[in-house]
C-alpha positions as CSV (number, residue, x, y, z in Angstrom):
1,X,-13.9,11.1,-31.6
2,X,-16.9,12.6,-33.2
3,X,-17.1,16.1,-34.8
4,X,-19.2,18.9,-33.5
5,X,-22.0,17.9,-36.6
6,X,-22.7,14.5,-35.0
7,X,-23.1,15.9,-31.1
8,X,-26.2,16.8,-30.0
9,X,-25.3,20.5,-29.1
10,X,-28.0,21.0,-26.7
11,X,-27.5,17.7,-24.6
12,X,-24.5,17.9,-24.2
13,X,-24.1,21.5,-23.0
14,X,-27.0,20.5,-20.5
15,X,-24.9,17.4,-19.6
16,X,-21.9,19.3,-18.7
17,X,-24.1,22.3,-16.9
18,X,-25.6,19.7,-14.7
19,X,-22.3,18.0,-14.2
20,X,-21.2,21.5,-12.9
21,X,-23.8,22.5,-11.0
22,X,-24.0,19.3,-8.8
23,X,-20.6,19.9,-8.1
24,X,-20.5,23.7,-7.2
25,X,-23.1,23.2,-4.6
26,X,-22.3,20.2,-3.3
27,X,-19.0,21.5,-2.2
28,X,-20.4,25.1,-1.2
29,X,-22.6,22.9,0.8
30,X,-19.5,20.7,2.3
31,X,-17.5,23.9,2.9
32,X,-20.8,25.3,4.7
33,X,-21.5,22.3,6.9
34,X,-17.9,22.6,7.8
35,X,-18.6,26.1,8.9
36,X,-15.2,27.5,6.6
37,X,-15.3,31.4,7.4
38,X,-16.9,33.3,4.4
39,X,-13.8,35.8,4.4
40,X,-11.8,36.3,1.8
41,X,-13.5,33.6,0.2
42,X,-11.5,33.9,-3.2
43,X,-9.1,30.8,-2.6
44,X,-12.2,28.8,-1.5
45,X,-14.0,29.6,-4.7
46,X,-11.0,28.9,-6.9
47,X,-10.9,25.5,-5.7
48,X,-14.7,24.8,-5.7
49,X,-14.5,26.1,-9.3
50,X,-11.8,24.0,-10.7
51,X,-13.1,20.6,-9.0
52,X,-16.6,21.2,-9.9
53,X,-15.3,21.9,-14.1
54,X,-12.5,18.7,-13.7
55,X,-16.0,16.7,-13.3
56,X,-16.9,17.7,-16.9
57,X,-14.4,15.1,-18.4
58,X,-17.0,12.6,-18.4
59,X,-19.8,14.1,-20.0
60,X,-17.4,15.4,-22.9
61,X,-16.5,12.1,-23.1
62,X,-19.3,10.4,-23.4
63,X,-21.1,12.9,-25.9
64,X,-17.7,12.9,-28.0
65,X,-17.3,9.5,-27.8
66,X,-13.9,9.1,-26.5
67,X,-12.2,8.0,-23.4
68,X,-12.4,10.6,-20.2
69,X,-8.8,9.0,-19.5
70,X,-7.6,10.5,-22.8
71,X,-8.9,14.1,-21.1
72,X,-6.7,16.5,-19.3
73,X,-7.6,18.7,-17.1
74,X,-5.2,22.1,-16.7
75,X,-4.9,24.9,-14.4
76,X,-3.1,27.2,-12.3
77,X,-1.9,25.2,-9.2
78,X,-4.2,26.5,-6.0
79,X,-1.2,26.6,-3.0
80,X,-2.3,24.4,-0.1
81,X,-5.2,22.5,-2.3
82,X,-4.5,18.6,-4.4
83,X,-4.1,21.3,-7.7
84,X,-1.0,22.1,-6.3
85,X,0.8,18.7,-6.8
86,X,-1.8,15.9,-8.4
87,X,0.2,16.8,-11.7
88,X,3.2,16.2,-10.6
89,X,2.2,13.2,-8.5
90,X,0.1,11.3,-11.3
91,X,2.1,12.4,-14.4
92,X,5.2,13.6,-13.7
93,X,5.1,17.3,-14.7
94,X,3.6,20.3,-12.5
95,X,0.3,21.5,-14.0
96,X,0.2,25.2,-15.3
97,X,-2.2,27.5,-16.7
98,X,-2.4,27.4,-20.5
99,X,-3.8,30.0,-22.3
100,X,-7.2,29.8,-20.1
101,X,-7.9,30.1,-16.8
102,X,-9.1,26.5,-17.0
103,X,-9.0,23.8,-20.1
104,X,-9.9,19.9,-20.8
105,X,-8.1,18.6,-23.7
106,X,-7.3,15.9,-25.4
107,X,-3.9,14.4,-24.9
108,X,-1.3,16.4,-22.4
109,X,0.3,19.4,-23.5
110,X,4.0,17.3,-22.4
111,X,3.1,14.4,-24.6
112,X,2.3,16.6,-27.3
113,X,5.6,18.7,-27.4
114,X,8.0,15.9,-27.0
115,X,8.9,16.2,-22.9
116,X,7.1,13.3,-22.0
117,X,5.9,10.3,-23.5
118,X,3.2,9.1,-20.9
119,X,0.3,8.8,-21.1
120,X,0.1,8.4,-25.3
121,X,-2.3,9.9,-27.5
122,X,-4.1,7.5,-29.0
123,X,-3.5,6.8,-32.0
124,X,-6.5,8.0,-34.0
125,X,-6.9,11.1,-32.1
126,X,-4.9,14.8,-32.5
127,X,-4.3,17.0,-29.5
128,X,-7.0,19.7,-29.0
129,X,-9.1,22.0,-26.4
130,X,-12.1,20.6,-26.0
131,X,-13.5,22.8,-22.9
132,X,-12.3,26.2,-22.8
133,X,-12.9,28.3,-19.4
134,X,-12.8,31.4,-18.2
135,X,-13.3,33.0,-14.3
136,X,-13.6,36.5,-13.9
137,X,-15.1,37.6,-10.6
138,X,-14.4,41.4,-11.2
139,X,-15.5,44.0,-12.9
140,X,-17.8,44.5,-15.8
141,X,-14.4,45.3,-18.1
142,X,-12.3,42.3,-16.5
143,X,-14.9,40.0,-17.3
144,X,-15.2,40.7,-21.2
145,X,-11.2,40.6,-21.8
146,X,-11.7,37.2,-20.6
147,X,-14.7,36.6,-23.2
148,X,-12.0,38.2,-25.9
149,X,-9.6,35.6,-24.5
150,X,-12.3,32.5,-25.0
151,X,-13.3,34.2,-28.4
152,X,-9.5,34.2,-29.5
153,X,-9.0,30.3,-28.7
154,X,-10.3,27.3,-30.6
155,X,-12.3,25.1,-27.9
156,X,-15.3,22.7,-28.9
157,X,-16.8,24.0,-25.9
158,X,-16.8,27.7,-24.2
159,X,-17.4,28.7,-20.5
160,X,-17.5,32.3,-19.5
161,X,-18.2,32.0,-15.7
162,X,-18.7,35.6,-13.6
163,X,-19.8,36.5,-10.3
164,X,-23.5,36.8,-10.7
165,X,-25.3,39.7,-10.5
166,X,-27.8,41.0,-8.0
167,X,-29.8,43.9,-9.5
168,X,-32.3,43.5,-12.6
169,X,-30.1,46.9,-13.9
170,X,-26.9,45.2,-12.7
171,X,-27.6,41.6,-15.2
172,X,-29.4,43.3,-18.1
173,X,-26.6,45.7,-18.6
174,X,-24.1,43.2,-18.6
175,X,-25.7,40.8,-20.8
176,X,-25.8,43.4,-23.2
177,X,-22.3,44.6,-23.3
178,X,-21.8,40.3,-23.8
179,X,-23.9,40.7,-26.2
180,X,-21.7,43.7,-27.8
181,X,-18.6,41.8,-28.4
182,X,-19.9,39.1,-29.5
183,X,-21.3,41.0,-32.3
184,X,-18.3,42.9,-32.8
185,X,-15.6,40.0,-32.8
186,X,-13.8,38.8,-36.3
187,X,-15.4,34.9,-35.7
188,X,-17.9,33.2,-35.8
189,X,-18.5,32.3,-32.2
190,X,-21.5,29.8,-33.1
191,X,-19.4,27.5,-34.7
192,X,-18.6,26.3,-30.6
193,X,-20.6,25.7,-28.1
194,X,-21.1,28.4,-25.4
195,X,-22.4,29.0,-21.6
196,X,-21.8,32.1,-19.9
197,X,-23.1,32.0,-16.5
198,X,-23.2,34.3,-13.4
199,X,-22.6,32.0,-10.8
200,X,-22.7,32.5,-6.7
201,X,-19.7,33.1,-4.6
202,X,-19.4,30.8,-1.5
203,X,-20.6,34.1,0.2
204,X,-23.1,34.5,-1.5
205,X,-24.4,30.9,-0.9
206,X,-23.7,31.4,2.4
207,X,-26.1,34.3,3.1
208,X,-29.0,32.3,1.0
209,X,-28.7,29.1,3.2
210,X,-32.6,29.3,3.5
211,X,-33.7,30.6,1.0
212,X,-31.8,29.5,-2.5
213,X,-34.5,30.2,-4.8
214,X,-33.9,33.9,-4.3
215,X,-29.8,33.1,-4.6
216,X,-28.4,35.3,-7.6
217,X,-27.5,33.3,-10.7
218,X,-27.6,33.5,-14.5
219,X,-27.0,31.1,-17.2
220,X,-27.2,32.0,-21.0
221,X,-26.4,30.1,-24.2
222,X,-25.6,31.9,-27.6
223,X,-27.7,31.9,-31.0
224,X,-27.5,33.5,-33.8
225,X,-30.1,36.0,-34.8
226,X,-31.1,37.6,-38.2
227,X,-28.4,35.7,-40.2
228,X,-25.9,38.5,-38.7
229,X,-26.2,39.1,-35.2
230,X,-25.8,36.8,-32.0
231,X,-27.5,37.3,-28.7
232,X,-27.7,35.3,-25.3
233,X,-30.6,33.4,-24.5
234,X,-31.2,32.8,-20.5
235,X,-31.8,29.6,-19.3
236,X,-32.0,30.2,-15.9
237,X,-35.3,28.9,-15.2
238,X,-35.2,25.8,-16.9
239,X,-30.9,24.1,-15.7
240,X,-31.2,26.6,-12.6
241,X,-34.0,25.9,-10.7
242,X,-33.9,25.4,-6.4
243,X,-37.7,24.9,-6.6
244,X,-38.0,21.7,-6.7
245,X,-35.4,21.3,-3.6
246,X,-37.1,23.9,-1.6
């Protein structure tokens, strides 16, 4: 597998943002055409969130160059959705949260600790987190104990997903407090990969149905500034963009 100075950063986080979006709204549009009642819409999103992130095995893959079938996908079981028993089905073991809301790794976490010995890790390669995620549809606070908890982990790649903001006040103010730990965190968070993104409930998507280039959403990568401090750089306008659909 190739190490993180013979990727090309930049395409590969597009890669995997476009492999995400194309999932989240094709199944927000599924769930929509099959007119799924927008309340209580937290399971719904769950799901739509972990199928549209188990979709990023392949473009890690292919910009790490290994095999996607060498990837493992891990999350908390959603009761009455596949995630509740594909693990067990396909591998033998019931999938659990690990550390993050949502990983991709290479090798399985059963192989690696001696329970299981299917499917191998290859040879050449070591067991690691490739994709690191975190979900936090809350509050401003809930969402930056999950950005300590993606800070804290070693992942090739970082995902800080929130529910998006409406208000100009609303983003700019939580960009900034982002922005604040960042700068205030023992590591050196530029040595991954990072998108944090303000995504739309199914709700949400709901209510824009006609009109998604008004729909709520933010995207950011991270850069280092001034040798010493990091800030988020939007790229909303260029990976988000409903104008060419509308």
């Amino acid at each position: 597998m190739k190490t993180m100075d013979e990727v090309d950063r930049i395409h590969l986080l597009k890669d995997l943002w476009k492999t995400f979006r194309e999932g989240l709204e094709t199944q927000l549009d599924e769930t929509l055409t099959a007119r799924v009642d927008t309340t209580n819409s937290g399971r719904i999103d769950a799901e739509i969130l972990w199928n549209s992130l188990e979709r990023c095995k392949h473009p890690l893959a292919v910009n790490l160059g290994c095999h996607h079938h060498d990837l493992f996908c891990r999350a908390e079981p959603i009761t009455g959705t596949s995630w509740e028993s594909m693990s067990s089905v396909n591998h033998g073991w019931l999938m659990r949260e690990f550390m993050l809301d949502f990983s991709i790794t290479m090798g399985a976490i059963p192989v690696v600790i001696g329970q299981a010995t299917e499917p191998r890790l290859p040879s050449d390669e070591k067991y690691e987190i490739l994709l690191g995620v975190e979900s936090e549809m809350g509050s401003r606070n809930e969402v930056l104990r999950d950005l300590l908890k993606l800070l804290d982990v070693k992942a090739r790649v970082k995902i800080l997903l929130y529910n998006s903001r409406v208000y100009k006040k609303h983003i700019n103010n939580l960009k900034r407090d982002i922005e604040f730990v960042f700068n205030r965190h023992a590591s050196v968070p530029t040595d991954d990969l990072w998108l944090i993104a303000g995504i739309p409930s199914y709700a949400t998507w709901a209510q824009h149905t006609n009109n998604r280039i008004h729909i709520p959403r933010q995207i950011y990568t991270l850069s280092k500034v001034n040798y010493k401090n990091y800030e988020l750089t939007s790229v909303v306008d260029d990976w988000w963009s409903f104008e060419d659909r509308d």
